[in-house]
C-alpha positions as CSV (number, residue, x, y, z in Angstrom):
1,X,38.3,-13.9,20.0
2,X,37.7,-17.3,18.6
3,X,33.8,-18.6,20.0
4,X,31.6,-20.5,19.3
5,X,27.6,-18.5,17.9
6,X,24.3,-20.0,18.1
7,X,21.6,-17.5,16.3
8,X,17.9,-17.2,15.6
9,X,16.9,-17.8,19.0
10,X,13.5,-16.7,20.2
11,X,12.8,-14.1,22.9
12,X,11.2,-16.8,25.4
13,X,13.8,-19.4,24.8
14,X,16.7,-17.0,25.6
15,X,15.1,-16.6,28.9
16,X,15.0,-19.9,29.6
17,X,18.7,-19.5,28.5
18,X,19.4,-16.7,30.7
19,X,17.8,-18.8,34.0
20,X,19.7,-21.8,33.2
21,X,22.8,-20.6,33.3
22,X,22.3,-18.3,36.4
23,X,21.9,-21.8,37.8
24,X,24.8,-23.9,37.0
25,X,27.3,-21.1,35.9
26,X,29.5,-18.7,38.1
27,X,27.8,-15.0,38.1
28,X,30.5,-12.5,36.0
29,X,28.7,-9.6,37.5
30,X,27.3,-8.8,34.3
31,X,23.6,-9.4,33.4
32,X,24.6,-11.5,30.2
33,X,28.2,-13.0,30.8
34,X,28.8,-16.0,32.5
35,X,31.8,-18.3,33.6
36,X,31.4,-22.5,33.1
37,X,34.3,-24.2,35.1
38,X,36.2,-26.7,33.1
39,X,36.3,-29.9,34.4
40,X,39.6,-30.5,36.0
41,X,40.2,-33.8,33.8
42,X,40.4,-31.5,31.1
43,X,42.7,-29.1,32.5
44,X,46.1,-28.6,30.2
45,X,49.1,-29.2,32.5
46,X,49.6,-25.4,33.4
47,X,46.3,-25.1,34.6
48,X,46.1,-28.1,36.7
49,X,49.6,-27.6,38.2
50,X,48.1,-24.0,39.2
51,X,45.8,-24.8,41.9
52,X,45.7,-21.4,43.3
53,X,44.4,-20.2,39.6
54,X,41.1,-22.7,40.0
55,X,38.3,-22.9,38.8
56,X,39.4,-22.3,35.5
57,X,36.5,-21.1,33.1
58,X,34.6,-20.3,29.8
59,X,32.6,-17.4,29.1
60,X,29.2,-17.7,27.7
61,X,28.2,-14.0,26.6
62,X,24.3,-13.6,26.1
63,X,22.8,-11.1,23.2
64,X,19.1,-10.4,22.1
65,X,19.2,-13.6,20.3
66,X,22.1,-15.6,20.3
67,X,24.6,-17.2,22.3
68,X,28.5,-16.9,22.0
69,X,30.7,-19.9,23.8
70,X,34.0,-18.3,24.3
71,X,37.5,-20.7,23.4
72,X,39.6,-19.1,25.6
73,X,40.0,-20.9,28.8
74,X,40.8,-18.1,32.1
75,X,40.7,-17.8,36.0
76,X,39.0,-16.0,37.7
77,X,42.0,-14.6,40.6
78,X,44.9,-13.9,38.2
79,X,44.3,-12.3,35.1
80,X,48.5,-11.9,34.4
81,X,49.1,-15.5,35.0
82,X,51.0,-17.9,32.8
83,X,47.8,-20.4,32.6
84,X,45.1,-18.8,30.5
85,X,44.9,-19.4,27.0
86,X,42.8,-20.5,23.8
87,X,41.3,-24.2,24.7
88,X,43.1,-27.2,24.1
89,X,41.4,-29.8,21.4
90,X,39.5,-31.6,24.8
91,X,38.3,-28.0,26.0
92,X,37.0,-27.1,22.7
93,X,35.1,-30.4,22.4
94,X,33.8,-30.1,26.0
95,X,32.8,-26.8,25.3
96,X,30.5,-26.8,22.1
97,X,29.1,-30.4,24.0
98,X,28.0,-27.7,26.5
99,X,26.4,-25.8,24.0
100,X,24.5,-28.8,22.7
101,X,23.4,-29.9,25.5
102,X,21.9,-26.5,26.6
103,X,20.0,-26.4,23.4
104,X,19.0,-30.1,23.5
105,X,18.0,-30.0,27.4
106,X,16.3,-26.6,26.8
107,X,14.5,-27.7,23.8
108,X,15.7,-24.9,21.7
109,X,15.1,-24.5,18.2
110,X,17.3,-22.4,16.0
């Protein structure tokens, strides 16, 4: 799986981690994964002509002390559709933004 790692991050800030993202994300069902919606304007042309597919998502996976931003873009209602797929250039970019900004909103240091 091709994703995006940020490592070295303290106990107490991967909490504040962990609560963030139980905020703004969609809950997977497991303690440490969570799906981030792409915004539609970044949608490839599959995935927007699939409205029955939306939202279409990232997963951010949570470990002891890091944090993995996934590059594969998915729904969440049909796992054998013709729409998921590795992130497109605008994905990708929107994606490690995310990551950024959780660090630089959190005030994380790696």
């Amino acid at each position: 799986m091709r994703s995006y790692l940020i490592d070295e991050i303290s106990p107490q800030n991967m909490e504040r981690v962990t609560r963030f993202l139980k905020e703004i994300s969609i809950s997977s069902g497991l303690s440490k994964i969570f799906w981030v919606p792409i915004p539609e304007d970044l949608l490839s042309a599959a995935q927007s002509d699939h409205q029955d597919c939306h939202p279409h998502v990232f997963a951010v996976e949570l470990g002891n002390d890091w944090i993995k931003f996934e590059f594969f873009v998915r729904n969440l209602k049909n796992m054998r559709c013709t729409c998921p797929g590795y992130s497109t250039e605008s994905q990708r970019n929107y994606i490690i933004s995310f990551a950024h900004c959780i660090i630089e909103q959190l005030g994380i240091t790696t």
